[in-house]
C-alpha positions as CSV (number, residue, x, y, z in Angstrom):
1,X,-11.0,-3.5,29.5
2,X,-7.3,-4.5,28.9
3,X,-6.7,-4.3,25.4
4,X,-4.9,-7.5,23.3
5,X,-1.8,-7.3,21.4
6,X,-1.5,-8.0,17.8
7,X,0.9,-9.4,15.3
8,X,1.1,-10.1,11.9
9,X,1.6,-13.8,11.4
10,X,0.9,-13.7,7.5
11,X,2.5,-11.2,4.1
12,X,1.4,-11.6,0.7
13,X,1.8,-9.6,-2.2
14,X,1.9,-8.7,-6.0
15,X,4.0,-5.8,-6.9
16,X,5.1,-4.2,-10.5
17,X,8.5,-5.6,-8.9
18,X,7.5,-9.0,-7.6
19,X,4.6,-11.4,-7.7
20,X,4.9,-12.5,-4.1
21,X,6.4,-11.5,-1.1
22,X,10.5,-13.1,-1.3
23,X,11.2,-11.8,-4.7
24,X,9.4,-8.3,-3.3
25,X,11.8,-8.1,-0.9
26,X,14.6,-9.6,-3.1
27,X,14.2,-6.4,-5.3
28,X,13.9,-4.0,-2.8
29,X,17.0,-4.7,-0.8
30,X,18.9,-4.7,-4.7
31,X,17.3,-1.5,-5.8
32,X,15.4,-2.3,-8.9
33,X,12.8,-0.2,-10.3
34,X,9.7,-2.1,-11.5
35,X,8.4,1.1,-14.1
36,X,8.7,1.0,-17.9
37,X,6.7,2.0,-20.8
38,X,3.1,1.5,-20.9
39,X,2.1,-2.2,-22.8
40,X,-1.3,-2.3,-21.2
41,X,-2.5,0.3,-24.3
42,X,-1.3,2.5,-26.3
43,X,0.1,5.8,-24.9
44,X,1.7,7.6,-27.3
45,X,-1.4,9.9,-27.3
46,X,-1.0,10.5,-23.4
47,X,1.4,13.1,-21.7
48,X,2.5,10.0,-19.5
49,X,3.4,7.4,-21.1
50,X,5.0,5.3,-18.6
51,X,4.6,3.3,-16.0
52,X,4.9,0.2,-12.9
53,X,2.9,-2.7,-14.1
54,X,2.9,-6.1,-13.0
55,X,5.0,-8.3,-15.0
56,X,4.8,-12.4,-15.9
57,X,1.3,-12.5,-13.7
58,X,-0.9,-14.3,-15.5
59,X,-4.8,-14.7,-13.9
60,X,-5.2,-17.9,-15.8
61,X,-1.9,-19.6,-13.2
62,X,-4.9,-19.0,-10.3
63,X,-8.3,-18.9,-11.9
64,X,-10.3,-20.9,-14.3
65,X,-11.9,-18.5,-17.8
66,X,-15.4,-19.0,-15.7
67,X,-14.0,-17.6,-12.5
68,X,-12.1,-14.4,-14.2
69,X,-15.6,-13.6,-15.8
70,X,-16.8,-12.4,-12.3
71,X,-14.0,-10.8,-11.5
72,X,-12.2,-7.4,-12.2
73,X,-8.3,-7.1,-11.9
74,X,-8.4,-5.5,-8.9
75,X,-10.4,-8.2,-7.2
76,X,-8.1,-11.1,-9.2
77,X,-4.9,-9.1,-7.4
78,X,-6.3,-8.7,-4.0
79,X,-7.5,-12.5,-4.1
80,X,-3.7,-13.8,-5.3
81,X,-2.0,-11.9,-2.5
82,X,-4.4,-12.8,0.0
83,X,-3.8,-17.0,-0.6
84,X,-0.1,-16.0,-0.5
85,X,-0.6,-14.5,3.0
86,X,-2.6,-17.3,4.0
87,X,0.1,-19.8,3.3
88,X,2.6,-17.9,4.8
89,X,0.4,-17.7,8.3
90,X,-0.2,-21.4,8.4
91,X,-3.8,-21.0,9.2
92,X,-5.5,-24.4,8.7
93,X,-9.0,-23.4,7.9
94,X,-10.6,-26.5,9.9
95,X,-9.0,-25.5,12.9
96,X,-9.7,-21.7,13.3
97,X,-13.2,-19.9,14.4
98,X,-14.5,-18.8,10.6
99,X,-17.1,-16.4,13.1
100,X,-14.2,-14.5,14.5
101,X,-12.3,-14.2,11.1
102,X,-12.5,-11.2,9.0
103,X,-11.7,-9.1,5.9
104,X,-10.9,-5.6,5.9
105,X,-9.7,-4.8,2.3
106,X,-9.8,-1.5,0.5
107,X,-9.3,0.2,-3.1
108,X,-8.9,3.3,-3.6
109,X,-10.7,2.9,-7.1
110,X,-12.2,-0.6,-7.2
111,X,-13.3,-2.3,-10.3
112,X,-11.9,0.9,-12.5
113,X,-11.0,-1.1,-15.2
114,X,-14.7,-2.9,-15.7
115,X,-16.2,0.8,-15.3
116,X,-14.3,1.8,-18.0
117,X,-14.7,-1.0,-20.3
118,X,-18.4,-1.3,-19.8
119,X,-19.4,2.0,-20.4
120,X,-16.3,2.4,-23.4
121,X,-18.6,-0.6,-25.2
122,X,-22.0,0.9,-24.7
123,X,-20.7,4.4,-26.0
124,X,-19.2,2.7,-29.3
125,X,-22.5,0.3,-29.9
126,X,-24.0,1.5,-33.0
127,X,-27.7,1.4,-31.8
128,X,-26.9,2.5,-28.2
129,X,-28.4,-0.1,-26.7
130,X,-27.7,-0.6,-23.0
131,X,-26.1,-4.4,-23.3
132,X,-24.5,-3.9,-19.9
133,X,-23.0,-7.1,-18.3
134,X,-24.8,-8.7,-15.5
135,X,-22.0,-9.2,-13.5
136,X,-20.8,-5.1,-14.0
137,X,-22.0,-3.7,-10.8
138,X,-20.4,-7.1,-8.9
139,X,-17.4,-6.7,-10.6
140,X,-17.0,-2.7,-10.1
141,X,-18.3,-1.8,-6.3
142,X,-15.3,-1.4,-4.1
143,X,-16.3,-3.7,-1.4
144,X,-16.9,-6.7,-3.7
145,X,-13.2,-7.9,-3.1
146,X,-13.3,-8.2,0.9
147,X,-16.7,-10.0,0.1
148,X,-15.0,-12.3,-2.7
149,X,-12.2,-13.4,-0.1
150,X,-14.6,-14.1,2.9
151,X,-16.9,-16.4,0.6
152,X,-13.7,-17.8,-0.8
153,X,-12.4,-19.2,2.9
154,X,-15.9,-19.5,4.6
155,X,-14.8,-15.9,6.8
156,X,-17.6,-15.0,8.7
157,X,-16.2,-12.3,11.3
158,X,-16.8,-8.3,10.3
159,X,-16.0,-8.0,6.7
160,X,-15.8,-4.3,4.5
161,X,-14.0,-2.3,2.6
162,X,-12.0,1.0,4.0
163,X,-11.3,4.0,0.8
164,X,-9.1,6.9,1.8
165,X,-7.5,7.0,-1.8
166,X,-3.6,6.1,-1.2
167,X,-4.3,6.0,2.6
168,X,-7.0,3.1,1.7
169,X,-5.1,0.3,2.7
170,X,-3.3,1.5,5.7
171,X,-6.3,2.3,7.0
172,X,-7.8,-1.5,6.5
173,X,-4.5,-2.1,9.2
174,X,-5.5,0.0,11.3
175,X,-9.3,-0.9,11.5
176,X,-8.2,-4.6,12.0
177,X,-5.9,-3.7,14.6
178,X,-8.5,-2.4,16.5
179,X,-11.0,-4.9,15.6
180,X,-8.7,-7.5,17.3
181,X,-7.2,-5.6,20.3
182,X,-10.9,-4.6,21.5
183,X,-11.7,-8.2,21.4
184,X,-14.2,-8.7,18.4
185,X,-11.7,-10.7,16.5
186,X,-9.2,-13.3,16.7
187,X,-7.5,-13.4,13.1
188,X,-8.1,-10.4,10.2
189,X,-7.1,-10.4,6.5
190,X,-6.1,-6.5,6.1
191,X,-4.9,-4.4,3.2
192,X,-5.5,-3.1,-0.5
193,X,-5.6,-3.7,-4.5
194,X,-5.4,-1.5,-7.1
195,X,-5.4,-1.7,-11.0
196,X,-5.8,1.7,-12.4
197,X,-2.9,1.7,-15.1
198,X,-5.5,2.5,-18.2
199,X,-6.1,5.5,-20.2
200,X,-8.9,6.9,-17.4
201,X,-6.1,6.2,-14.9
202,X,-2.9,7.5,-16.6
203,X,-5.5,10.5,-18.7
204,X,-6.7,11.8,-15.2
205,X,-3.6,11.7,-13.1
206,X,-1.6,13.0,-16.1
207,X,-4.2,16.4,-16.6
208,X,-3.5,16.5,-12.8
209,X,0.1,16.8,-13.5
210,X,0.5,14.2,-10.7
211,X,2.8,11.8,-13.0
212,X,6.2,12.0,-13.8
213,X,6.5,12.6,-17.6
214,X,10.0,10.9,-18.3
215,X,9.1,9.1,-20.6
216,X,12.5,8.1,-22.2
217,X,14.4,7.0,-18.6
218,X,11.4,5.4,-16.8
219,X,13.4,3.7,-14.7
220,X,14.5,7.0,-12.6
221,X,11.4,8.5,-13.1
222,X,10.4,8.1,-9.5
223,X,12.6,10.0,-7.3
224,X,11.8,10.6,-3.8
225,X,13.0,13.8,-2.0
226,X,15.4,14.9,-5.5
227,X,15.7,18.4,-6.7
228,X,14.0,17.0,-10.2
229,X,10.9,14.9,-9.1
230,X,8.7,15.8,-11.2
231,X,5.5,13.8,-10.0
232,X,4.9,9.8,-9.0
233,X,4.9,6.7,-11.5
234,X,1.6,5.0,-11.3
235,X,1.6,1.3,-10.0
236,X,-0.9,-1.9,-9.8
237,X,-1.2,-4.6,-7.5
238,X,-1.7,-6.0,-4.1
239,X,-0.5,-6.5,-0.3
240,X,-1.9,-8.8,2.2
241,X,-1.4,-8.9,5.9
242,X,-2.6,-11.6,8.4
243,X,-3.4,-9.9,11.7
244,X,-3.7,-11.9,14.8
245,X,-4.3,-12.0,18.2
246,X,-1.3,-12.7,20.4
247,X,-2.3,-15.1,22.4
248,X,-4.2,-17.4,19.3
249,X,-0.9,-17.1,17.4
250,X,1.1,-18.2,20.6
251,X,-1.6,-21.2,21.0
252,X,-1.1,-22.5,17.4
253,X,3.0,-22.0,17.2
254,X,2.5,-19.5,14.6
255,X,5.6,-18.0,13.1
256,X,5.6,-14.1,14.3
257,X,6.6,-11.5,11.7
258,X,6.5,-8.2,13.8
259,X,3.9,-6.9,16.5
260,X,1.9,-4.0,15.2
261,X,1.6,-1.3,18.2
262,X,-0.2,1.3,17.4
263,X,-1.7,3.7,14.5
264,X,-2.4,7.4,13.9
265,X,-5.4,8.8,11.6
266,X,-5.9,12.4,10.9
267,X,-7.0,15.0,8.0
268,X,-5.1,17.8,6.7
269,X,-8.3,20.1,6.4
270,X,-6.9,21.9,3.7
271,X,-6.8,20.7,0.1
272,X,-8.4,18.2,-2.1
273,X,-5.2,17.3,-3.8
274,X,-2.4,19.4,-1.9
275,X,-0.9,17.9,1.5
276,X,-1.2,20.7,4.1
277,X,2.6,22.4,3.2
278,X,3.5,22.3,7.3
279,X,2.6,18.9,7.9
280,X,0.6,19.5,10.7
281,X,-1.5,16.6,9.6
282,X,1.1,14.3,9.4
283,X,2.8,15.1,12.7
284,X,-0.8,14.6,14.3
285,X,-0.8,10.9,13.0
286,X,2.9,10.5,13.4
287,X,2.5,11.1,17.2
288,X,-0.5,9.4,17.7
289,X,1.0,6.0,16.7
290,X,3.9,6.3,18.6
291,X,1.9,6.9,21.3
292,X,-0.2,4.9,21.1
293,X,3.0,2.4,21.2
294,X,3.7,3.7,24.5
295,X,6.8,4.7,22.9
296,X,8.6,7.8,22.7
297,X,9.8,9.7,19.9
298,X,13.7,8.9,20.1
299,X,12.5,5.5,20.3
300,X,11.8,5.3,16.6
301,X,14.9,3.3,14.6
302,X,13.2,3.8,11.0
303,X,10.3,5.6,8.8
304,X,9.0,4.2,5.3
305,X,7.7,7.4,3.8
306,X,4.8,8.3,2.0
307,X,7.6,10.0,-0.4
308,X,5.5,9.9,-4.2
309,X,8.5,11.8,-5.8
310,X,5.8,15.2,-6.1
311,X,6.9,18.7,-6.3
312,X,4.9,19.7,-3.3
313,X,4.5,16.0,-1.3
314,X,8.3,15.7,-0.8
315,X,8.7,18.9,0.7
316,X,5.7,18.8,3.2
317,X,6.4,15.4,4.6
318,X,10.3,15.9,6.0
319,X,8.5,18.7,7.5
320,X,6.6,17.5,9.6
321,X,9.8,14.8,10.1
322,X,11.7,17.3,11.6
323,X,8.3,19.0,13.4
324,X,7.9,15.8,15.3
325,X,11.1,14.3,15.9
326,X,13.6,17.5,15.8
327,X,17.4,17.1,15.7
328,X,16.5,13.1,16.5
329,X,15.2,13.0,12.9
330,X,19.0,13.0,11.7
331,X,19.2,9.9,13.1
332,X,16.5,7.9,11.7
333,X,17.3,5.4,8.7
334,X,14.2,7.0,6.1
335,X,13.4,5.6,2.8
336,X,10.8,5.7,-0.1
337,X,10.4,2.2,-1.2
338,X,7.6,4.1,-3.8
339,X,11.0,5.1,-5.7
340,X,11.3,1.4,-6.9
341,X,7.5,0.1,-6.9
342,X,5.7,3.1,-8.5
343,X,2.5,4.6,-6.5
344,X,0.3,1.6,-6.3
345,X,-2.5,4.4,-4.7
346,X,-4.9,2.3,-2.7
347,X,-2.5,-0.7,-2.7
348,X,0.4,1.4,-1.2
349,X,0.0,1.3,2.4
350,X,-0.5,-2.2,2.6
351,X,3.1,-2.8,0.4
352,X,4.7,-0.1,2.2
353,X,3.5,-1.6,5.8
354,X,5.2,-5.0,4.8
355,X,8.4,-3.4,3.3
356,X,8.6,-1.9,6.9
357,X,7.8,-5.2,8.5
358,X,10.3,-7.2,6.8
359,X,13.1,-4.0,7.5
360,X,12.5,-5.0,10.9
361,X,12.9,-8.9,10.9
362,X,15.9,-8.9,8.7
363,X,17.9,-5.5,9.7
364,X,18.2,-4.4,6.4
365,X,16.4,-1.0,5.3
366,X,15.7,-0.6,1.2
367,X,17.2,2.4,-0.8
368,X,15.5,5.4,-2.2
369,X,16.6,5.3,-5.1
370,X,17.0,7.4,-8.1
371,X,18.4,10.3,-5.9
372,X,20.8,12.5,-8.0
373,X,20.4,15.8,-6.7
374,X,20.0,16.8,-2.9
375,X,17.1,19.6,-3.0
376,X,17.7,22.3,-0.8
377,X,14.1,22.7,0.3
378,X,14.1,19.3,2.2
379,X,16.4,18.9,5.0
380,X,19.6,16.6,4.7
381,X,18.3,13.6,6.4
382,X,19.6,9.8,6.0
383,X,17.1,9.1,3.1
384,X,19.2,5.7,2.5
385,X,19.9,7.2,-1.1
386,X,20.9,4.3,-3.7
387,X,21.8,2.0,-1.4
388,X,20.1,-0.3,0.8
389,X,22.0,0.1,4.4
390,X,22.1,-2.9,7.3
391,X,20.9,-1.2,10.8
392,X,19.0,-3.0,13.5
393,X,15.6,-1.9,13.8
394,X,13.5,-2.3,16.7
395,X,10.5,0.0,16.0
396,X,9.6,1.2,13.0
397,X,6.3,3.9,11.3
398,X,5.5,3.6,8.0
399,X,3.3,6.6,6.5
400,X,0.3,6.7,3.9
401,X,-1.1,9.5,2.9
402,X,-4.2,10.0,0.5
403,X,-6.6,12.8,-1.5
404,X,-8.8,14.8,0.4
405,X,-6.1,14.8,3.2
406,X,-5.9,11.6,4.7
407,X,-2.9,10.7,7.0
408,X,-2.5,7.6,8.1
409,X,0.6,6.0,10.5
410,X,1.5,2.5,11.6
411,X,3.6,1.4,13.9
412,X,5.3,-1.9,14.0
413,X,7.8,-3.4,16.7
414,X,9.9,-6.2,16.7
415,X,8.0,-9.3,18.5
């Protein structure tokens, strides 16, 4: 069976540094850093006290009081981004097969926020009675918001939910991608939401030592790949993608982002938290979507990171960089574009995979920034410190990794 090509004909997103995709973009290419303190509660009891939340986004500009009742954030994000990707695409819903169009949208925590409220309620009632919502376990199961969207547009094609923690919505990509080239679909809605910025969120990544605790300069407390990193900034939000068919976007004169060529999954087997210190994982997954390209290595113009801004994650990854690609590594344009969005965890892939997209279509790649001091432990590689750089780029991999060892790569070339 000859397999079909795919593009991506559709971005949407909502981002702790822009509620849709132009002023994403707008912010990365500038540099601006979207963390802060914490409003969302009070955190001066918390180690952490910072972090990337989304700003001006009000549910009530998109949904009615009724509608928000059903909903958790993380649902009400992935929903927003998804209508922005559908406008983009300039799908007409009356003219597409609804049968062969599908969700694939992960979390890497789902309705966390609902959880935690619910059960915060029922432990401070005075006579312990269970007065549970009815709409709790609707709001709080992690496949609820790929269900929500298909019912929202009449989808009828495969419809789930993917969780590999911060790999979550790179792998919704990739199971689309592959959903479409072997011929079950024409069109797939693919990526992630995430809205874990409250105390259970910030408490149990902070006793993890996994956030960065600069609380007075929040602004550089993400830094990718610099001597002082001293763990990621936690982030909220959404990214879309509208996957399609070549042909069926050809056929309805859709505008063509990028083509997405192949993808790379593999595990670490080693630790529940730590990436393996080698890489090994990572250069599996690496090579497997270049590959799968039917590219070679030396053919690769650009890398969006997973790059957190951890002790032990920014060392590991250039690693397996320089295992894969060698002395060409040097002469790759590589960035974090976590250093200005925060760690949106589930969310990230999806973010990161249209950051890469739109590096592609308009020849600029975003800075890491926040870099001050080079680390002698990571190899000097063009990290795009500070400054965003203009380079063509023809083919691109953009990395997510997640807990428990996931490694997920996808590979995008221009169309």
């Amino acid at each position: 069976m000859e397999l079909k090509r795919v593009v991506v004909t559709g971005l949407g997103a909502l981002t702790p540094i822009g509620n849709n995709v132009p002023a994403l973009w707008d912010a990365l290419v500038k540099g601006v850093s979207g963390a802060g303190p914490i409003t969302r509660f009070d955190a001066s009891k918390f180690k952490c006290q910072i972090a990337s939340e989304l700003k001006g986004f009000d549910p009530l500009d998109f949904f009615d009081r009724k509608e928000l009742r059903l909903l958790d954030d993380y649902s009400v994000y992935g929903i927003v981004s998804v209508d922005e990707a559908l406008r983009d695409s300039g799908i007409d819903d009356n003219n597409v097969d609804k049968n062969r169009f599908g969700v694939i949208w992960g979390s890497g925590m789902g309705g966390v926020r609902s959880l935690q409220d619910e059960l915060m309620a029922f432990a401070r009632s005075e006579d312990g009675q269970p007065r549970f919502s009815p709409y709790w376990i609707p709001k709080v199961i992690v496949d609820i918001c790929a269900g929500q969207i298909a019912i929202r547009h009449g989808l009828r094609g495969p419809n789930y939910c993917t969780t590999a923690a911060c790999a979550t919505s790179a792998v919704a990509i990739s199971d689309a991608f592959d959903l479409i080239r072997l011929g079950k679909a024409d069109i797939m809605i693919a990526g992630g939401s995430e809205c874990a910025v409250l105390e259970s969120g910030i408490g149990g990544f902070g006793n993890m030592r996994a956030l960065s605790t600069r609380n007075d300069d929040p602004q550089t407390a993400s830094r990718p790949f610099d001597k002082d990193r001293d763990g990621f900034v936690l982030g909220e939000g959404s990214g879309a993608l509208i996957l399609e068919e070549l042909e069926h976007a050809k056929a309805r004169g859709a505008h063509i982002y990028a083509e997405i060529t192949g993808t790379g999954l593999s595990a670490d087997a080693f630790h529940i938290t730590a990436s393996h210190p080698d890489g090994l994982g990572v250069i599996n997954a690496m090579r497997q979507a270049v590959e799968e390209s039917g590219m070679a290595v030396t053919d690769v113009d650009h890398i969006n990171t997973h790059g957190t801004s951890t002790p032990i994650g920014d060392i590991s990854e250039p690693k397996a960089i320089m295992g894969l690609f060698g002395d060409y590594a040097y002469k790759m344009a590589i960035n974090s574009t976590k250093s200005m969005t925060g760690h949106l965890l589930g969310a990230a892939g999806a973010v990161e995979a249209i950051a890469t997209i739109l590096t592609i279509k308009n020849g600029i790649v975003p800075p890491t920034i926040n870099h001050f001091t080079d680390d002698p432990e990571i190899p000097a590689l063009d990290f795009t410190f500070n400054k965003a750089q203009r380079r063509e780029v023809n083919f691109a991999i953009s990395n997510a990794f997640g807990f428990g060892g996931h490694n997920v790569c996808l590979a995008f070339r221009k169309y």
